[in-house]
C-alpha positions in Angstrom: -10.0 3.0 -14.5 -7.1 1.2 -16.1 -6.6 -2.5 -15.8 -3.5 -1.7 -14.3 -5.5 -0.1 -11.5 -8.3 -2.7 -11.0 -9.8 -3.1 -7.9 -7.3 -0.8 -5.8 -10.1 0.5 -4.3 -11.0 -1.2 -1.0 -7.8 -3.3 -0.9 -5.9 -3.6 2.1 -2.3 -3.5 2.9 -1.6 -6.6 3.5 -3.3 -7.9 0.3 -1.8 -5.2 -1.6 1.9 -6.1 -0.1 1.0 -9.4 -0.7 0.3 -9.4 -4.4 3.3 -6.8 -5.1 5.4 -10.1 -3.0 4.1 -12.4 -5.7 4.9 -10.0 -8.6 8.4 -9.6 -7.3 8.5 -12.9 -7.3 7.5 -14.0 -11.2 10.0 -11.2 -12.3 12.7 -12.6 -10.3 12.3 -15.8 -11.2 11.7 -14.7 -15.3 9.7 -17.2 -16.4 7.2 -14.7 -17.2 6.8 -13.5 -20.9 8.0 -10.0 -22.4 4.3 -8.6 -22.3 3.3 -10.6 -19.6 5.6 -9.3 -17.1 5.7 -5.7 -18.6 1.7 -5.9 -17.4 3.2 -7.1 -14.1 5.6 -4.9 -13.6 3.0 -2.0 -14.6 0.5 -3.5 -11.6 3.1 -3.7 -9.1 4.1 -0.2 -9.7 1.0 1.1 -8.7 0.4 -1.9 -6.0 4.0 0.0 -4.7 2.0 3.4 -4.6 -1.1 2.1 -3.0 0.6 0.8 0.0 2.8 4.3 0.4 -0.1 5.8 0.4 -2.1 3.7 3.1 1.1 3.6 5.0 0.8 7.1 4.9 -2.2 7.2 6.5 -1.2 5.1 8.9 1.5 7.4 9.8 -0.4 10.3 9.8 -3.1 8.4 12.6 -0.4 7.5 14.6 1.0 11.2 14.9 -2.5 12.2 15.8 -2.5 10.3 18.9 -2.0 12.4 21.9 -0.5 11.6 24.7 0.1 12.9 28.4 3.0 13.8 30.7 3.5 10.1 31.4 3.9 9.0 27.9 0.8 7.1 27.7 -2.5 8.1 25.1 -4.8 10.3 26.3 -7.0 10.0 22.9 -7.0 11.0 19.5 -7.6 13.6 17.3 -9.8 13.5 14.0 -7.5 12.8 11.0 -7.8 15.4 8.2 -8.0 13.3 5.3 -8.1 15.1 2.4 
């Protein structure tokens, strides 16, 4: 595992979103070095793809959930996770 891709594993959302906020934020401002924020830019990328891909799942739980005649949830089915 790169250091670009330290300790993914594990982290939520919100921490995930939160650190990629913070990123954006040392780039935006540029007081960041040339390497520094090259490293940066390289962790939020893959921050960015971490949360698609738990938003994803999210997505796909959400569409599992059935639901009756009424509109309301009658349960869930497994999710496939694969």
């Amino acid at each position: 595992m790169s250091d670009v891709q330290t300790a993914l594993e594990g982290l939520s959302f919100e921490k995930a979103l939160a650190e990629l906020e913070t990123i954006v934020g040392h780039l935006e401002r540029g007081d960041v070095p040339l390497e520094e924020s090259i490293k940066i830019y390289e962790r939020g990328e893959v921050l960015k793809k971490h949360c698609e891909a738990l938003l994803k799942q999210a997505e796909t739980k959400v569409e599992k959930i059935r639901t009756g005649a009424n509109g309301q949830a009658t349960g869930t089915e497994p999710l496939d996770v694969e």
